[in-house]
C-alpha positions as CSV (number, residue, x, y, z in Angstrom):
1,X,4.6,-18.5,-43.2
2,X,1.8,-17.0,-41.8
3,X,-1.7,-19.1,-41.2
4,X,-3.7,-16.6,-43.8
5,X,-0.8,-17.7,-46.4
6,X,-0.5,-21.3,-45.7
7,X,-4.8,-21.6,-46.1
8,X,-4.9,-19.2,-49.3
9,X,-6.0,-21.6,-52.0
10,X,-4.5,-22.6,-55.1
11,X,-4.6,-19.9,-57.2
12,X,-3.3,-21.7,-60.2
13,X,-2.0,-18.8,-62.0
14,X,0.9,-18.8,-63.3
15,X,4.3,-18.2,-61.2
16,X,4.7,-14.3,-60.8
17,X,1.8,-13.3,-63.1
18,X,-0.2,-11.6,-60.8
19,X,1.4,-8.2,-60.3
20,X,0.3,-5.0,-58.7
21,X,1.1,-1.4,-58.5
22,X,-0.9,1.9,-57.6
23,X,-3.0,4.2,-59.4
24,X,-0.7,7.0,-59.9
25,X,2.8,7.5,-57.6
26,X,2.5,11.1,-56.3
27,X,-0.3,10.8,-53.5
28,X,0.8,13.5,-51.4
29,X,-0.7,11.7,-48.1
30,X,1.8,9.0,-48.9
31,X,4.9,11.3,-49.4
32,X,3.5,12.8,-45.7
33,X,3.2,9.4,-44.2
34,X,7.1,8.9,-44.5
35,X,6.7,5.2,-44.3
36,X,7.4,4.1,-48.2
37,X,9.4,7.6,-49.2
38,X,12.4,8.0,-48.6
39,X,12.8,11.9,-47.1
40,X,15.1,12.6,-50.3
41,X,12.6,11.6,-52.9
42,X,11.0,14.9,-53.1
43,X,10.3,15.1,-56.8
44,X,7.9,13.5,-58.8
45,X,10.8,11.7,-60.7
46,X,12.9,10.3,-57.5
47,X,9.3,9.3,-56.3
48,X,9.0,7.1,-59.6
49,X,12.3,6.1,-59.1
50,X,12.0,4.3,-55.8
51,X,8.3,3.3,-56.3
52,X,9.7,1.5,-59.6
53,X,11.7,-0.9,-57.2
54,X,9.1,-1.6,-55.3
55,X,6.5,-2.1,-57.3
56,X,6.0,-4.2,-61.2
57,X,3.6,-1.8,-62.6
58,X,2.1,1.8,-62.1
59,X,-1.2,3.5,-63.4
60,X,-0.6,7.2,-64.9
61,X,-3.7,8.9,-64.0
62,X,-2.4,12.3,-64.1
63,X,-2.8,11.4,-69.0
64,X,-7.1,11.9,-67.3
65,X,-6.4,15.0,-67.3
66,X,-4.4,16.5,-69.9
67,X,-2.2,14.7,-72.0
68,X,1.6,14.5,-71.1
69,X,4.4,15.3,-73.4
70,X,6.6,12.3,-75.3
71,X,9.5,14.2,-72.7
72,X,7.7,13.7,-69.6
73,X,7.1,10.0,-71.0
74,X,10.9,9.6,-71.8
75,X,12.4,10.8,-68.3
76,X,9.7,8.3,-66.6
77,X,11.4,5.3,-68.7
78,X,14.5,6.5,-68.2
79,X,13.8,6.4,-64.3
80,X,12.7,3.0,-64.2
81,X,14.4,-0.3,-63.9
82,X,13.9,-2.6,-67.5
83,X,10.5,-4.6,-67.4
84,X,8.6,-2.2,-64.9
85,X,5.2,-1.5,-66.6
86,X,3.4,1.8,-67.3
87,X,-0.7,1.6,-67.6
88,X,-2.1,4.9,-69.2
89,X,-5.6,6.0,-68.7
90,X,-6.8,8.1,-71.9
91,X,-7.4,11.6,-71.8
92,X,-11.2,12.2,-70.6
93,X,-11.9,13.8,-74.2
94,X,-11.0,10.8,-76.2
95,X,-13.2,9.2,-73.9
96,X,-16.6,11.5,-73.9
97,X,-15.8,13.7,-71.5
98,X,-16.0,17.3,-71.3
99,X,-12.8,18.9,-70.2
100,X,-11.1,22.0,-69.5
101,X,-10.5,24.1,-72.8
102,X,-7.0,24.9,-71.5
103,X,-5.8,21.6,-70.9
104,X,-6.0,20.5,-74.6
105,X,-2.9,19.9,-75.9
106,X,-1.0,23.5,-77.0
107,X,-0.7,22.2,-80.1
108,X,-4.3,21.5,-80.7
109,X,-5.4,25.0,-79.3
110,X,-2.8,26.6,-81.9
111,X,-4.7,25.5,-84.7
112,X,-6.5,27.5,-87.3
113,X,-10.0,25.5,-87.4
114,X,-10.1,26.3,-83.3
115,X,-9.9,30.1,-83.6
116,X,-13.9,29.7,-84.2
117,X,-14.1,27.3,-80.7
118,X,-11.9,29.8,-79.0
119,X,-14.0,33.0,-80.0
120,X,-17.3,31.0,-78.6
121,X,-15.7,30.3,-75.0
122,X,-16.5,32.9,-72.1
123,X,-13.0,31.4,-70.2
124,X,-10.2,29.5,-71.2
125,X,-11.1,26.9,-68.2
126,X,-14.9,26.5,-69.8
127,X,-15.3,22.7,-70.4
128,X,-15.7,21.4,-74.8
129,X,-15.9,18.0,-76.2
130,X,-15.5,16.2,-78.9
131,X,-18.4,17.0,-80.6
132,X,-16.9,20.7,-80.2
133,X,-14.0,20.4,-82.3
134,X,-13.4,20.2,-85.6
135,X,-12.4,16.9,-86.8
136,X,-9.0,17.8,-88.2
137,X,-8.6,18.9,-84.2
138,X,-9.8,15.5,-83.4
139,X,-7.1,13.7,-85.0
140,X,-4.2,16.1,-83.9
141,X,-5.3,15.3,-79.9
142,X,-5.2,11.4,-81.3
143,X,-1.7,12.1,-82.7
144,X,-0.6,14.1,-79.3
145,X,-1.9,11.0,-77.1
146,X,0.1,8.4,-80.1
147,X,3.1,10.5,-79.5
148,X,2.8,10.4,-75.5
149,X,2.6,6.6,-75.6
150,X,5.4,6.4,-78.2
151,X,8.5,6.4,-75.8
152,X,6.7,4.1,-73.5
153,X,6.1,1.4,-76.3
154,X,9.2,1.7,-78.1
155,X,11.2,0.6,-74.4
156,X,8.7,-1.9,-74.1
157,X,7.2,-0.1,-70.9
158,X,3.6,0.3,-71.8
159,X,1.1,-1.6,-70.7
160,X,-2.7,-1.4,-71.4
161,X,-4.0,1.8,-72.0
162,X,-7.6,2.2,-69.8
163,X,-10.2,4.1,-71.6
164,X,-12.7,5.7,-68.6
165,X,-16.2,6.0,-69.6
166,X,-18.5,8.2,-67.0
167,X,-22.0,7.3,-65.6
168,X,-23.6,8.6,-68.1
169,X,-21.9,6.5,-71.1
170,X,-25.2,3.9,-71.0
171,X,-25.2,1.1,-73.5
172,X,-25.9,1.7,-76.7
173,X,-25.1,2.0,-80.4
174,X,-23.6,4.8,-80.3
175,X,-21.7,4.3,-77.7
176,X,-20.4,0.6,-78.7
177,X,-19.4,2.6,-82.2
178,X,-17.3,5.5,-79.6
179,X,-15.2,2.3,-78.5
180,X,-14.8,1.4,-81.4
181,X,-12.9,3.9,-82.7
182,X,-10.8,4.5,-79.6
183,X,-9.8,1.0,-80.8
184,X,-8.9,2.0,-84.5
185,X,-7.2,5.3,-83.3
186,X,-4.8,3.0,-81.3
187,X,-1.4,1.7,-82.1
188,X,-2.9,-2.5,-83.3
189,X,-0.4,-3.5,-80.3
190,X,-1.3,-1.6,-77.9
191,X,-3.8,-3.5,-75.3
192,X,-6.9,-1.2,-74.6
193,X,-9.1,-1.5,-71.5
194,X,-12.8,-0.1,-71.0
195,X,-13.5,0.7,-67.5
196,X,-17.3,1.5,-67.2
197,X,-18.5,3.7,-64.8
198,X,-22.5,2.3,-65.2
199,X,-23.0,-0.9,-64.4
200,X,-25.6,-1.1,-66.7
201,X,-22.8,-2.5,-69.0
202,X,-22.3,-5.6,-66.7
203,X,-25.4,-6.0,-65.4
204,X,-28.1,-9.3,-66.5
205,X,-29.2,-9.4,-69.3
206,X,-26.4,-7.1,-71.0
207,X,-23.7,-8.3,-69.7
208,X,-23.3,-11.3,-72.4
209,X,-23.6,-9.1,-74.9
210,X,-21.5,-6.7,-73.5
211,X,-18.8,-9.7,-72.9
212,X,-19.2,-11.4,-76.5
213,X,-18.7,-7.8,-78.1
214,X,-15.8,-6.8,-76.0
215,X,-14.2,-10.4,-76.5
216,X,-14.1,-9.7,-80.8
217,X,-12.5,-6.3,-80.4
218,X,-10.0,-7.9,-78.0
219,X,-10.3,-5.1,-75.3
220,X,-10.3,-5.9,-71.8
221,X,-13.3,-5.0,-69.1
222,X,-11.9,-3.8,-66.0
223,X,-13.0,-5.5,-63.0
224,X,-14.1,-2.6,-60.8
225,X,-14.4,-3.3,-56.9
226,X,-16.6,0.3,-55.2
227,X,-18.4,1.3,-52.8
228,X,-21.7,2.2,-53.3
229,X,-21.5,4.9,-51.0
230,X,-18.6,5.9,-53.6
231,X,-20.0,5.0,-56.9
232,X,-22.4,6.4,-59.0
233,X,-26.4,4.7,-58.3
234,X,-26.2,1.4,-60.0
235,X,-28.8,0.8,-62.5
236,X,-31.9,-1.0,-60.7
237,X,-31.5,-4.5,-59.9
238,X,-28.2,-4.1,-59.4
239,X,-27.6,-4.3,-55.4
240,X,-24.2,-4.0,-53.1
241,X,-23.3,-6.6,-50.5
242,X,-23.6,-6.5,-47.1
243,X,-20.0,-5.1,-47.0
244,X,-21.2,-2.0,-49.2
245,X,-19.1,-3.2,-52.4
246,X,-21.0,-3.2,-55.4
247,X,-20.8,-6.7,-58.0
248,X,-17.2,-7.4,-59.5
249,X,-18.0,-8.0,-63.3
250,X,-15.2,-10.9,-63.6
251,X,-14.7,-11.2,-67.3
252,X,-11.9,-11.9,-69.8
253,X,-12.5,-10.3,-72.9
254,X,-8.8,-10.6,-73.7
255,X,-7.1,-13.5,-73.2
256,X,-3.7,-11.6,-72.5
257,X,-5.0,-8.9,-70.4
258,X,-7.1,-8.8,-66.8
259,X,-6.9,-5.6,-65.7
260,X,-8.8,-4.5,-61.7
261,X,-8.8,-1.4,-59.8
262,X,-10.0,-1.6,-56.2
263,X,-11.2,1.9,-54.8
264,X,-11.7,3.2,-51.5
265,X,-12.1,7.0,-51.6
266,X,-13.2,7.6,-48.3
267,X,-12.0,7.6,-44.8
268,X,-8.9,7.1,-42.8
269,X,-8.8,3.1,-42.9
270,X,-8.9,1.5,-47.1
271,X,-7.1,-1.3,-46.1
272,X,-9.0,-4.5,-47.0
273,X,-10.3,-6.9,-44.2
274,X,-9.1,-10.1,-44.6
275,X,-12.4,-11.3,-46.0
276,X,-12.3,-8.8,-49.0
277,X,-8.7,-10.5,-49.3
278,X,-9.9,-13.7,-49.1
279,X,-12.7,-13.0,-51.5
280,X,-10.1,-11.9,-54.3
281,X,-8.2,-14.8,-54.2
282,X,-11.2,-16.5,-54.7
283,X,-11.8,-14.3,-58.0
284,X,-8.4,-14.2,-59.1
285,X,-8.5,-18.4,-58.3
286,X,-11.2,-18.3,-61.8
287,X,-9.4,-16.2,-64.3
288,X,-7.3,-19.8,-65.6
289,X,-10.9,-21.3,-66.5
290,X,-12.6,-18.1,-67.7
291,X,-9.4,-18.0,-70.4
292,X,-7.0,-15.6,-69.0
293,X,-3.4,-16.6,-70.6
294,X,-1.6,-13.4,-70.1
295,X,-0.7,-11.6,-66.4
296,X,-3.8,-10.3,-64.0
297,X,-2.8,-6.7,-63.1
298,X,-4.2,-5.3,-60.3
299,X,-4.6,-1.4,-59.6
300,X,-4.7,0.0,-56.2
301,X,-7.0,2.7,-55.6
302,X,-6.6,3.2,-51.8
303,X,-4.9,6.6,-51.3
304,X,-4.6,7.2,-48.0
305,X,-1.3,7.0,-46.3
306,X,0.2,4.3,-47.2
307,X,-2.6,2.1,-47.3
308,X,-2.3,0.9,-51.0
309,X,1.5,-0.7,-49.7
310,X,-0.3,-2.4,-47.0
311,X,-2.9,-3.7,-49.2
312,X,-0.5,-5.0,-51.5
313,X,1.8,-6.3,-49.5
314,X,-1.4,-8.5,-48.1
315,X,-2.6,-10.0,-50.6
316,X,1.1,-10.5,-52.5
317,X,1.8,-12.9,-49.0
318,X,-2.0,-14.1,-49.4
319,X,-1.1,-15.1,-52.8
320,X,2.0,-16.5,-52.7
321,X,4.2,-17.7,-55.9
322,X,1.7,-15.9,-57.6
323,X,2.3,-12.6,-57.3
324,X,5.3,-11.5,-58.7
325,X,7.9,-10.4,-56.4
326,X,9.4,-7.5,-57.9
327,X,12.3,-6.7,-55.5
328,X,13.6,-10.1,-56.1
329,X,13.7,-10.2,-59.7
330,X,15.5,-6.6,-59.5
331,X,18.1,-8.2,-57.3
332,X,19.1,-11.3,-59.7
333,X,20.4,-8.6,-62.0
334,X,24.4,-7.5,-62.0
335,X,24.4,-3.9,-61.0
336,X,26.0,-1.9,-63.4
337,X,29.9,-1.8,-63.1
338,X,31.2,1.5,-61.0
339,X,27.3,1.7,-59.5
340,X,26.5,2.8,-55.8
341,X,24.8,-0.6,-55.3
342,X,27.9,-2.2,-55.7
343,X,30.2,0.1,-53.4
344,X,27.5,-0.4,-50.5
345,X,26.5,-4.1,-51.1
346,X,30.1,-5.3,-50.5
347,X,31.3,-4.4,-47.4
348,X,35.4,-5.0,-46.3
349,X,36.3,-8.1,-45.2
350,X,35.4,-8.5,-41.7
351,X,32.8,-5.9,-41.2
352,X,29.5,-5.8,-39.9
353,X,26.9,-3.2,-40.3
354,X,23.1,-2.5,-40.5
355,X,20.8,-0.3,-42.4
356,X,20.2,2.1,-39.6
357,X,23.4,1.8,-38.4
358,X,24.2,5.0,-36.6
359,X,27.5,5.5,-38.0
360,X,25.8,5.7,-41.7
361,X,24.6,8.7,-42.7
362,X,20.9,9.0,-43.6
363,X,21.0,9.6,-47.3
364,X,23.6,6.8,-46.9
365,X,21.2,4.2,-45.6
366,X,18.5,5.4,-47.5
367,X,21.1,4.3,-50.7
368,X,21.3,0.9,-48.9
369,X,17.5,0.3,-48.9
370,X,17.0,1.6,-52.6
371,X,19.8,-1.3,-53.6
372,X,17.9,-3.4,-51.6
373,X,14.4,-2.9,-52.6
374,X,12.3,-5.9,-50.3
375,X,13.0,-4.0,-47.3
376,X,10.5,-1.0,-46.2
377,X,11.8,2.6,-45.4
378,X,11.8,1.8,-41.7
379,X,14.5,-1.4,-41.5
380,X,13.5,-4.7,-39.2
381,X,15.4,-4.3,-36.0
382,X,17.4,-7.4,-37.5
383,X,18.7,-5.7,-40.0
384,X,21.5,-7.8,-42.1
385,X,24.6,-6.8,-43.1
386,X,24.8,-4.7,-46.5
387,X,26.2,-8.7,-48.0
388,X,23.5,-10.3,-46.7
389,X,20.5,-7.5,-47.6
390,X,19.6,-9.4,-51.0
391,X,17.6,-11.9,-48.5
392,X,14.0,-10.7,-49.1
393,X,11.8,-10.4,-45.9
394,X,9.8,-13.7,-44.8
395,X,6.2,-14.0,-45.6
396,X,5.0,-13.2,-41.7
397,X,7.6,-10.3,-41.9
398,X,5.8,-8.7,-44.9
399,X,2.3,-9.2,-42.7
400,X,3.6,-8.0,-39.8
401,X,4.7,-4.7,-42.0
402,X,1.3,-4.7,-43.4
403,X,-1.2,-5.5,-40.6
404,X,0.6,-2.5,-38.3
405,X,2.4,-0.4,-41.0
406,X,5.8,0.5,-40.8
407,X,7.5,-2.2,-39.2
408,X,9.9,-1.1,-35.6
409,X,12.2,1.3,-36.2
410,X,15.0,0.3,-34.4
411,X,18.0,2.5,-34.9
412,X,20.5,0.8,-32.2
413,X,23.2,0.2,-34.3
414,X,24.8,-2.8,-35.0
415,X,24.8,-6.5,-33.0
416,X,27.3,-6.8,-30.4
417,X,29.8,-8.4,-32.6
418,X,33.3,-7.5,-31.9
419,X,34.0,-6.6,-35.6
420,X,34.7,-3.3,-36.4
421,X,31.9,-1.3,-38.7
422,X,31.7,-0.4,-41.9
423,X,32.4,3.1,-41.5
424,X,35.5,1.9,-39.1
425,X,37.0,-0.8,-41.4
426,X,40.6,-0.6,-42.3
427,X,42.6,-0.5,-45.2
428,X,46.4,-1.2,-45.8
429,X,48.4,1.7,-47.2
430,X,50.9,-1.1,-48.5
431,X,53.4,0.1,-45.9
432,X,52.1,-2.3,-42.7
433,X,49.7,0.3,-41.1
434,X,46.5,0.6,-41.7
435,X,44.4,3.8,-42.1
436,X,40.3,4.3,-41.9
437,X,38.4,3.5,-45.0
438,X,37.4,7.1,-46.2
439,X,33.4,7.6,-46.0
440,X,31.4,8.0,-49.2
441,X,30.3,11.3,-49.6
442,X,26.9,12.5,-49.8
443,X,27.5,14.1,-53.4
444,X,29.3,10.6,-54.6
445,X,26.0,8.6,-53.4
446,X,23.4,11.3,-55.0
447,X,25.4,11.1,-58.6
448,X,25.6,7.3,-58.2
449,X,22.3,6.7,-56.8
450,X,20.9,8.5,-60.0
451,X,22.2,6.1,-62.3
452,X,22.1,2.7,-60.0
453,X,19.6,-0.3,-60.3
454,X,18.9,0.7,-63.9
């Protein structure tokens, strides 16, 4: 165990309650990077599929934007292994925001109490709110958003969902009353979220207020760690660190939820030093006494290569039994019967072989690493055989992958072990000699592979 892991302090969270994932899963820089994606996850959906064994939880930021069809929701369950968790931020009109005309939802535009909006616009890209619409329109985009959510909560794969209020969304009774009805428009079991862009909601004196208020409606604040070189001017009084990182309001309004994004929007280097680490731990050390019963989820905003997998993969080894490790709990599950996990996980008796084996293919050891999901794209040099790839990687390992990314690619085969290879093992034919095990074609392992792990 490494010396940052073996000094981290007692969290005293719960075993495996602290889980983290990204804010959204299609950052093309990461895709570029080739360090975490695989070069045959090209789509959006086999990019879910092997972030989803990676990773406990994801944040769909693309619902900002426009809001996504119950489909699009139903193919992203349907990629995902049971128990991994979708977060949905709310589309920016439910939330005050002026957006594109176009990106409301077809349905909405089709109505007859729009034609009068429509006739009013100069371009179908010119930006309405809600105070534009007619109310009947109103409660159409609500039903849209309900029925996006709908597959996610009946499978049990919905989260919270984060309701993003802009700078300009100052404290206030009319605003309190906005937030209020986001919470009555929403399913009563879904958790809600505010995440406030001013931090005149969290700074002295408000802030109690804001808290007390926040902790009746039983809707989480998001703890929010910018820059204020990235953030909108704070409020006066309100001053950033000597690090540049505006104040972390650390509250639980909901005693089942913490939610935090950390942001870095600028630059080539978003990973966190190891004081910003240390200082987390710290914060996430206080959620037991401030109430928190439920998990802490925490939202990486780092996009930049594949910084967001190095930050996580920190502070996961930082944290210790705390964090959940995702891989692992993947792993203690049967595959299903017939699946390509099970064809590659059990090797004949006798043979030896290693992820980047030479004599596998590439889409064949890129199948090996998505049944074994610990390991990173690029294998340790001390790769294990496919029987032995459950073992998850050792704390230093995981900080070794971290501090310097991808750890050493080392594509030398096998040990020197006199066994013969997978790909050489033989078989009986039942009449005393002994012909080559037949290799698994790349069609078998893309059919398989699309229904393995599930």
């Amino acid at each position: 165990m490494s010396a940052s892991a073996e000094s981290a302090p007692a969290l005293g969270l719960p075993r495996g309650s602290l889980r983290m994932g990204s804010c959204g899963w299609t950052d093309d820089s990461l895709a570029r990077c080739a360090r975490f994606y695989p070069s045959s996850a090209r789509t959006a959906i086999d990019r879910l599929r092997h972030y989803s064994r990676r990773f406990a939880c994801v944040e769909i930021d693309t619902s900002t934007y426009a809001i996504p069809s119950p489909r699009a929701a139903q193919q992203w369950v349907d990629a995902t292994p049971r128990g991994f968790t979708f977060h949905a931020k709310a589309f920016g009109a439910l939330c005050g925001q002026s957006v594109p005309y176009n990106s409301l939802p077809r349905e909405v535009r089709g109505m007859e109490s729009m034609r009068p909006v429509k006739r009013r616009l100069t371009s179908p890209s010119e930006r309405v709110s809600l105070s534009h619409l007619p109310s009947d329109a109103v409660e159409a985009m609500w039903r849209q958003f309900d029925a996006f959510l709908r597959p996610l909560r009946a499978t049990q794969r919905l989260g919270a969902v984060v309701f993003q209020f802009q700078a300009s969304f100052l404290p206030s009774a009319a605003s309190r009353e906005a937030i209020e009805e986001c919470r009555r428009k929403l399913h009563p079991e879904v958790l809600m979220a505010v995440d406030f862009r001013s931090r005149a909601w969290t700074a002295p004196p408000i802030v109690e207020e804001t808290a007390r208020w926040l902790h009746s409606l039983r809707i989480a604040l998001v703890a929010s760690d910018d820059l204020l070189c990235e953030a909108p001017p704070p409020p006066r009084g309100v001053a950033a660190d000597e690090m540049g990182r505006l104040p972390i309001a650390l509250l639980v309004t909901n005693p089942d939820l913490f939610y935090a994004r950390i942001h870095r929007r600028q630059g080539s280097h978003r990973v966190l030093s190891q004081r910003e680490r240390e200082e987390w731990l710290a914060m996430l050390a206080r959620l037991p006494s401030l109430g928190l019963r439920g998990p802490a989820w925490l939202l990486w905003g780092t996009d930049f290569e594949d910084h967001f997998v190095r930050n996580a993969a920190l502070l996961s080894a930082a944290a210790a039994e705390a964090a959940i490790d995702w891989p692992h709990e993947l792993r203690d599950r049967p595959p299903a019967a017939g699946s390509i996990t099970r064809l590659l996980l059990t090797p004949p008796s006798g043979a030896t072989a290693c992820v980047n084996s030479p004599l596998r293919s590439s889409t064949e050891r890129e199948v090996v690493r998505e049944a074994t999901p610990s390991l990173p794209a690029a294998a340790h040099e001390d790769a294990p055989a496919p029987s032995a790839l459950a073992v998850s990687l050792s704390q230093r390992q995981q900080l070794e992958w971290a501090e310097h990314g991808a750890m050493r690619n080392v594509d030398a085969g096998c040990s020197s072990s006199s066994e013969p290879s997978a790909r050489s093992a033989s078989i009986s034919t039942g009449r005393g000699n002994k012909r080559p095990r037949p290799p698994v074609s790349e069609q078998q392992i893309t059919k398989y592979f699309r229904s393995s792990v599930q």
